[in-house]
Structure formats: structure tokens, C-alpha cells
C-alpha positions in Angstrom: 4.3 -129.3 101.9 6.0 -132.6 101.4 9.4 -132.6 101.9 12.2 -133.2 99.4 13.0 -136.4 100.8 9.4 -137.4 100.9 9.3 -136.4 97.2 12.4 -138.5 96.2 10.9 -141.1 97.8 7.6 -141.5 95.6 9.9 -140.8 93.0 11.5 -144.0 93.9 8.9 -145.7 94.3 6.5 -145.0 91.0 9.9 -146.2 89.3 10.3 -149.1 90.8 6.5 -150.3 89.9 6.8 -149.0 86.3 10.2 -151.3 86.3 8.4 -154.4 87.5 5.2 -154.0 85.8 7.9 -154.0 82.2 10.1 -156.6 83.5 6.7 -158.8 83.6 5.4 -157.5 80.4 8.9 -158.6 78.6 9.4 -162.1 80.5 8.3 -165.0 78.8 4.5 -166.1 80.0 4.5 -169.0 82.1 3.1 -172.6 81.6 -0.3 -171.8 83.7 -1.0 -169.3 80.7 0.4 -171.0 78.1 -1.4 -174.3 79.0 -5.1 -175.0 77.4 -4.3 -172.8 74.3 -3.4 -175.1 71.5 -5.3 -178.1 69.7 -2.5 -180.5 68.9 -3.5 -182.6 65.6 -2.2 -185.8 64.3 -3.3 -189.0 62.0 -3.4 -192.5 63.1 -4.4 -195.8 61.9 -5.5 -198.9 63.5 -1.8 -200.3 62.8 -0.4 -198.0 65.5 -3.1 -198.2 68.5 -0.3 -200.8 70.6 3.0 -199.3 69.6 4.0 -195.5 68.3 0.3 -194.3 68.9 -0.3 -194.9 72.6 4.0 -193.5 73.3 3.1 -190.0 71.4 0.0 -189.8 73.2 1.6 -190.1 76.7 4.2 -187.6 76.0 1.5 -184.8 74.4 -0.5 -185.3 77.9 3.1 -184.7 79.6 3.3 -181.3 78.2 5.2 -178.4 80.7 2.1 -176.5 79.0 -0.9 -178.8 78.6 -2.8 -178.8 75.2 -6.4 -177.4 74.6 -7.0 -180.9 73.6 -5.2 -183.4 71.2 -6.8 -184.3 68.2 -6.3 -188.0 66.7 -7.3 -188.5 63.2 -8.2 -191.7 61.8 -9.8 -192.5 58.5 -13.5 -193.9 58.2 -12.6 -197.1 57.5 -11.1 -197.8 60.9 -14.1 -196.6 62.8 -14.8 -200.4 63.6 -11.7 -201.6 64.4 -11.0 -198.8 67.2 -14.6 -198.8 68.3 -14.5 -202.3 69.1 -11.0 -201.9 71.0 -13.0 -199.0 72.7 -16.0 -201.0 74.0 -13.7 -203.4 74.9 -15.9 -205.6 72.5 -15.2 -209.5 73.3 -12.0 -211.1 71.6 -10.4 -207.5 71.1 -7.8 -206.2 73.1 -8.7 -202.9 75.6 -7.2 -199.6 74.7 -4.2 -198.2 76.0 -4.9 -196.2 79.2 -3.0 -193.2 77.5 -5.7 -193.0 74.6 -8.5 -192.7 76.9 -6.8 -189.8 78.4 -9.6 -186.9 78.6 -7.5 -184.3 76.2 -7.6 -187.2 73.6 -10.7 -186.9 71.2 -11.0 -189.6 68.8 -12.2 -188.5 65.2 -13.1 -190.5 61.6 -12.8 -188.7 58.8 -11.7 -188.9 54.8 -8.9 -190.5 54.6 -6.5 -187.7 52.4 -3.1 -189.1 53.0 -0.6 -187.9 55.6 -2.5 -184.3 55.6 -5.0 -186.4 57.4 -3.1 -184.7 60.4 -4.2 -181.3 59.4 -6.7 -181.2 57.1 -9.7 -181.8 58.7 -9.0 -179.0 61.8 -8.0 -176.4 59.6 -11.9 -177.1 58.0 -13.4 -177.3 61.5 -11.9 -174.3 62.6 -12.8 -172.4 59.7 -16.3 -173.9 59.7 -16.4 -172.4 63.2 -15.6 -169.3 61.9 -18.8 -169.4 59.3 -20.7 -170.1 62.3 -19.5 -166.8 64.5 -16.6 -168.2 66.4 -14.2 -164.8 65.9 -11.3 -166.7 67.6 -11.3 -169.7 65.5 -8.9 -168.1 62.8 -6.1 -167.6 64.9 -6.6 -170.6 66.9 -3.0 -172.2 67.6 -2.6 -175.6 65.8 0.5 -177.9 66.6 0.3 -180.4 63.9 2.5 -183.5 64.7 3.1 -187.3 63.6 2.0 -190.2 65.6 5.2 -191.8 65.3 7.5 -189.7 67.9 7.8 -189.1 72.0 7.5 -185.8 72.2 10.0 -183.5 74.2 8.1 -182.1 77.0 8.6 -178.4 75.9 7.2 -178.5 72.8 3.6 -176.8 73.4 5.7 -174.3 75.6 8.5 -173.3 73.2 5.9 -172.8 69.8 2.9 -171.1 71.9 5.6 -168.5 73.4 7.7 -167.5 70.4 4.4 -167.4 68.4 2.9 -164.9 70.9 5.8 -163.0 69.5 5.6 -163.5 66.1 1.5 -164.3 65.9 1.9 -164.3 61.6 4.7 -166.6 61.1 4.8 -170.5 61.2 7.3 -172.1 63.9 8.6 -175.3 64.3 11.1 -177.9 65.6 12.8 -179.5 62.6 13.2 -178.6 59.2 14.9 -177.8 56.1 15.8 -175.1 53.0 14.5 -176.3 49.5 17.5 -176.4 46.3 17.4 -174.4 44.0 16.4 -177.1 41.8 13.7 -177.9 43.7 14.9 -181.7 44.0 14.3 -183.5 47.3 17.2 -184.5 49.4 21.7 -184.5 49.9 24.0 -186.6 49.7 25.0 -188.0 53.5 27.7 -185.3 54.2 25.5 -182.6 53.6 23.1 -183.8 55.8 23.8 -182.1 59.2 23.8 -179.0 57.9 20.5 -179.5 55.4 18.2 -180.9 58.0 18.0 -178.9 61.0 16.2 -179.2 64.7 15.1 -177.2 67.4 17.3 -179.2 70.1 20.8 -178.4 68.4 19.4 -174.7 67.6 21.3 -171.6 69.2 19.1 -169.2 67.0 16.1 -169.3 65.1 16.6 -170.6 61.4 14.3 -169.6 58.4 13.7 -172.4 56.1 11.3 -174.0 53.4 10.6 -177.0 54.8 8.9 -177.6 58.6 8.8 -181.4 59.4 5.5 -182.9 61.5 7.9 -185.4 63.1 9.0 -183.0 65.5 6.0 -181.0 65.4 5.2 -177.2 64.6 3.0 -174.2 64.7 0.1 -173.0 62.6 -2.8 -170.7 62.6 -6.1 -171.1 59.6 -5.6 -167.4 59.0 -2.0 -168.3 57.8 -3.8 -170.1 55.0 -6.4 -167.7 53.7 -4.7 -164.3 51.0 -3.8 -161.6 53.4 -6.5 -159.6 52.1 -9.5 -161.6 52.4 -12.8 -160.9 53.3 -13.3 -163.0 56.3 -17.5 -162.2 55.2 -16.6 -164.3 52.8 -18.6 -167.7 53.4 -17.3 -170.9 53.2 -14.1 -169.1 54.1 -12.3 -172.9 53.5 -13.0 -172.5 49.8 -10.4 -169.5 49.9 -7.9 -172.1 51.2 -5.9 -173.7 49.0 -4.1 -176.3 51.2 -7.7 -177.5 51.7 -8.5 -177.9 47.9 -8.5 -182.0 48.6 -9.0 -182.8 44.6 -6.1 -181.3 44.2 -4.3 -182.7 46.9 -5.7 -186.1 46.1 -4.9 -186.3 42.6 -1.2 -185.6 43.1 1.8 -187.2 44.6 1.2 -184.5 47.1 -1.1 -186.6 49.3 2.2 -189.0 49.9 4.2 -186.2 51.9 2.3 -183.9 53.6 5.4 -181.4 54.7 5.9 -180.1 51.9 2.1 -179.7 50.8 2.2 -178.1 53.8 5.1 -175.8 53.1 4.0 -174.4 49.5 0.6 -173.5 51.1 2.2 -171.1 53.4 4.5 -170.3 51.0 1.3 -169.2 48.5 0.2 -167.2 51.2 3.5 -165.6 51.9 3.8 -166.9 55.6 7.4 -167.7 56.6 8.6 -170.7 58.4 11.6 -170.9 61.2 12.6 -173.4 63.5 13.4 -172.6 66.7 15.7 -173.4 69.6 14.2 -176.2 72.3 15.4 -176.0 75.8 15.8 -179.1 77.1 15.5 -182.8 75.8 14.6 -183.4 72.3 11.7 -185.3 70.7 12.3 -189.6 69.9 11.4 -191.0 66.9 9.8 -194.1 67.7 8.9 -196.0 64.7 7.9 -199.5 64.4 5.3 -199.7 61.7 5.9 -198.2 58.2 2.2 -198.0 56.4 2.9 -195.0 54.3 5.9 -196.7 53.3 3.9 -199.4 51.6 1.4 -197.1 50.4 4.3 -195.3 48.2 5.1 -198.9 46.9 1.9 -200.0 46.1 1.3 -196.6 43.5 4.8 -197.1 42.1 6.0 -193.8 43.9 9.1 -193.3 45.8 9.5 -191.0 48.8 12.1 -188.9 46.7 10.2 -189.1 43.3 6.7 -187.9 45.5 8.6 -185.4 47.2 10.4 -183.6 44.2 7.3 -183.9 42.1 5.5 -181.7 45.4 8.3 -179.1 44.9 7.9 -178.4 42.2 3.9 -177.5 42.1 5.1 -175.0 44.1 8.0 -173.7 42.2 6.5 -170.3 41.8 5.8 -169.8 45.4 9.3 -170.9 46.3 10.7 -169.0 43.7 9.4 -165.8 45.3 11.2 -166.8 48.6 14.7 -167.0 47.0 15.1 -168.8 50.0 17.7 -171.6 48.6 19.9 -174.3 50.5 23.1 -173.5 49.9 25.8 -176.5 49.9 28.9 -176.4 51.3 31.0 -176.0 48.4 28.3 -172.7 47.7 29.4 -171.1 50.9 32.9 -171.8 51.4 35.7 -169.6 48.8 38.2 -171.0 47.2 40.6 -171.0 50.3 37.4 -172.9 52.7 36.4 -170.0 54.2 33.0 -169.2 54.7 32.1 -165.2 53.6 29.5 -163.2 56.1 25.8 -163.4 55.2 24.7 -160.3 53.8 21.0 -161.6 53.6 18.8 -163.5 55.7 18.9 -165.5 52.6 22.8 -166.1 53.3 22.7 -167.1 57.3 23.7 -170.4 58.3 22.5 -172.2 61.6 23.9 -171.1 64.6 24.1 -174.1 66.6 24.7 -174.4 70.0 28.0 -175.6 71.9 29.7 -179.2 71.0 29.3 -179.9 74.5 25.9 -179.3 74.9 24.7 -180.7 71.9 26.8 -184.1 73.0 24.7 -183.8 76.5 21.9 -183.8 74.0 22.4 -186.2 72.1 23.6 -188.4 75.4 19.7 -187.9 77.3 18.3 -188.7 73.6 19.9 -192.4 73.5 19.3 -193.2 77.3 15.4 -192.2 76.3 15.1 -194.1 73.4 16.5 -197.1 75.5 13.9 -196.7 77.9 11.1 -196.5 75.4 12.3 -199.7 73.4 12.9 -201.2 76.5 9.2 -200.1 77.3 8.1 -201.4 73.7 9.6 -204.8 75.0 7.4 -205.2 78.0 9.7 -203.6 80.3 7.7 -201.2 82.8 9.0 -197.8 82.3 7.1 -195.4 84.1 
């Protein structure tokens, strides 16, 4: 017979192995399994092959968690013009070394606008779903601009919190919708409208997720919860794909928000979420879709409200309103509790963390201008 000492002691021991085996089950994954998940997709154009294009590729390949692949989107009609920078065609200048990187795959498409970016792999996945491919509807998309340096931890921050939450959209900047449904604040609303990752204590539900700093998507998030995935084309069941539409709207001028009401329609909510470390740099130079908006007599405001409001129903249903500061604060200026998620304002993190933030984020940006400038940064 064992002994009661001997007893206690396997006692001790099954315990400790069911401890470790649910301390590893609860820990987040690490970057060896998070890496070679996601397809990151983004739009470019021939304007941005020297500047912002070859700067947001380097820091996608940099990833703590490397990509699947990364996507780059241009339209048909600059086939030529990067082909010949490709084959290093006589008279035309070679291709940054960071576009040849073997993650990047070069593709030509319709050009739809600034949903360029996630059109066309939201079709292709789904067209691999037609074709057997079970996995392709839940297939992790980061859809990003071509216009930023990416923080390092973005692939790793979206794939892990949406292993948690596999039916809701994530991201690293965003924004709530007014009640209105009119586009923008004045300037001292501002820092409390538009919201990012980096300055983020807690996760924040809003209407709006914003490409420039990049976020999380799956197809199924775009198909009615009930549909029969028998169903074949399953893209025609996808609204955010219904490119007429799309096309013969101001929607095709600002994709976000395209974006937003599609997953709205569906009844898929969207949060930004904290982002350890250093944020992502907007690294503009060139301002194509700028001109675009000129040349059809839009404005970025007038496009924008005019997108909200095709979605007003979807929105409506949310009751998921900004709230301005005079909304929140009483009579006295204090702010009352939230009640509903509705009511929750951004918990940010500390001053002093936030100023080491934003500190890292200006030395960066020096040393990518100064890179822009010739200046070997490595």
C-alpha cells in the first residue's frame, strides 16, 4: 500500500501539472505561433514606389510576428510602369530592395478607390472558399494604408486579442460616429474623438476603424450571420463587395467608413485596442487621393458625411454615438458614471507614459525623414 506521504505527494504533483498546463492555456500565444497567420493588404500606386511605399513595406517585414504574406494592390493601369521598374527595364530606376522582399506579392487589379486595399482579398478569399478552401472564411486580414511605418507589434497585438474575440473587428485607431451622422469636431474635441491603440489603457468600442494605423478583419465578418456558406458565389452575399455601388457613390473616396457600415450591416462590432510599445508613423509625402477629391468636386468632409449616412440605419441600430464634452460633463463639470457600454469613455494610459510615447514617436519620425533625405538609417 502506498503510504500517505507517497499519496500527498502525487497529489502534489497532478496539481502542479494541471496548474501549468492552465497557466499556458491562459497566457498569451507567442510570436513563433502567431507569425505566418495573417495576409496584410494594402493599395499603392506608381506615385509611391520611392517614398511612403517602400518605408511601410520595411516595417510590415519587421513584424515581432511575421505576416502570412503582404499583399500590395495596384490598379491595372500601372502594371507597366512597376513592371518596368521590376525588370529593371533600361532608363527606369530598380525597385527598392524592400519591395522585392519575398512576403511582398505584387497584384493589378480594378482600380475601386481607396477599398482597393481590401476589396480584391476579401473576393479572393471567398472565391477560395467556392473552390473548397474551408479556412479561407476566417482567414485573418490586416488591411492597412501604404502611407505609414508600422509599429512593430501590430500583427502581434490584432492576431492575439482576435484569437479571443474571433467575431469582432479590432484595430489601432479609430473613432465614434455623431449622432448626426456628420464627419468630423471642432480641434478641442479632437483628442478625445479620435482615438489610438498607443495611448489606449483599455479596449474602446467605436464606429469608425482607420486603415492608417491598420486593423483586423475576417470575410465571414461580411457575409449575414446566417448564411448558407453552400451558397455559391458566396461574394454576391457581400455587400461591402457590391463594387456598382461602391463605385457610383462618394463612398469609393474614403474607404473607412465604407468599411465601417459593412460590418455595421452585418452586426460585427469594432474596438481599438491597447499597443504595447511604439506607435505607428505617418509618413506622407504624396497626396493622390487628395487630388482625386478635387478633380470630382468632392471634399474629404462632404465624401465622408455623404458615406454616413448610407449607413444611417446600420448605425442607428448601434446607438453607439460620440458624445461631446459638454454631453458628458453636468452642469458643475463633472463627468457622471457610464451606465452603458454606450456611455464609457477611453481609458487612457498614464501622462507619463503617453509623453514617453509620444517622445520615441518624434525621434522615429526624424529618422525616417532624415532617411527620406538620403540619410542612411538602418
Amino acid at each position: 500500500m502506498l503510504s500517505t506521504r507517497r499519496i500527498f505527494l502525487i497529489i502534489i504533483c497532478v496539481a502542479l501539472f494541471f496548474l501549468v498546463h492552465v497557466a499556458r492555456s491562459w497566457s498569451s500565444p507567442s510570436y513563433e505561433e502567431l507569425s505566418g497567420r495573417a495576409i496584410i493588404s494594402l493599395a499603392s500606386s506608381h506615385h509611391r514606389l520611392d517614398n511612403e511605399l517602400p518605408v511601410a513595406i520595411r516595417s510590415l517585414t519587421r513584424q515581432a510576428a511575421s505576416p502570412r504574406e503582404i499583399r500590395v494592390y495596384f490598379p491595372e493601369s500601372d502594371k507597366a510602369a512597376v513592371q518596368a521598374r521590376l525588370s529593371s527595364t533600361p532608363g527606369s530606376e530598380p525597385l527598392s530592395a524592400w519591395l522585392l522582399h519575398h512576403l511582398v506579392k505584387m497584384h493589378f487589379v480594378q482600380d475601386v478607390g481607396p477599398a482597393t486595399k481590401f476589396v480584391p482579398v476579401l473576393t479572393d478569399m471567398m472565391d477560395k472558399h467556392d473552390a473548397g478552401d474551408r479556412d479561407a472564411l476566417d482567414q485573418p486580414l490586416i488591411i492597412v494604408d501604404d502611407d505609414h511605418s508600422y509599429s512593430p507589434n501590430l500583427v502581434a497585438t490584432l492576431l492575439s486579442i482576435h484569437d479571443q474575440q474571433p467575431f469582432v473587428a479590432v484595430g489601432l485607431r479609430g473613432w465614434r460616429i455623431r449622432s448626426d451622422l456628420e464627419w468630423g469636431v471642432s480641434w478641442d474635441e479632437m483628442d478625445r474623438h479620435v482615438q489610438y491603440g498607443y495611448r489606449l489603457a483599455e479596449p474602446y468600442r467605436v464606429g469608425v476603424l482607420t486603415a492608417n494605423e491598420g486593423y483586423l478583419v475576417t470575410p465571414r465578418m461580411f457575409l449575414p450571420p446566417k448564411t448558407s456558406t453552400s451558397y455559391s458565389p458566396i461574394s454576391k452575399l457581400a455587400p461591402i463587395l457590391d463594387i456598382q455601388k461602391l463605385m457610383s457613390s462618394s463612398a469609393h473616396l474614403v474607404d473607412d467608413i465604407w468599411m465601417a457600415g459593412s460590418l455595421a450591416t452585418q452586426g460585427v462590432m469594432r474596438y481599438i485596442v491597447p499597443l504595447p510599445g511604439s506607435p505607428s508613423l505617418d509618413v506622407t509625402t504624396t497626396h493622390t487621393l487628395e487630388k482625386h477629391m478635387e478633380s470630382e468636386g468632392k471634399s474629404r468632409g462632404g465624401a465622408n458625411t455623404e458615406t454616413l449616412h448610407m449607413f444611417s440605419e446600420a448605425f442607428s441600430k448601434e446607438k453607439l454615438w460620440y458624445r461631446f464634452e459638454k454631453d458628458v460633463k453636468g452642469a458643475k463639470g463633472v463627468v457622471s458614471p457610464a451606465t452603458t457600454e454606450a456611455e464609457q469613455e477611453p481609458v487612457w494610459i498614464s501622462t507619463a507614459a503617453r509623453l514617453r510615447k509620444e517622445v520615441a514617436k518624434n525621434i522615429e519620425k526624424a529618422k525616417l525623414m532624415m532617411a527620406f533625405r538620403g540619410i542612411h538609417v538602418d
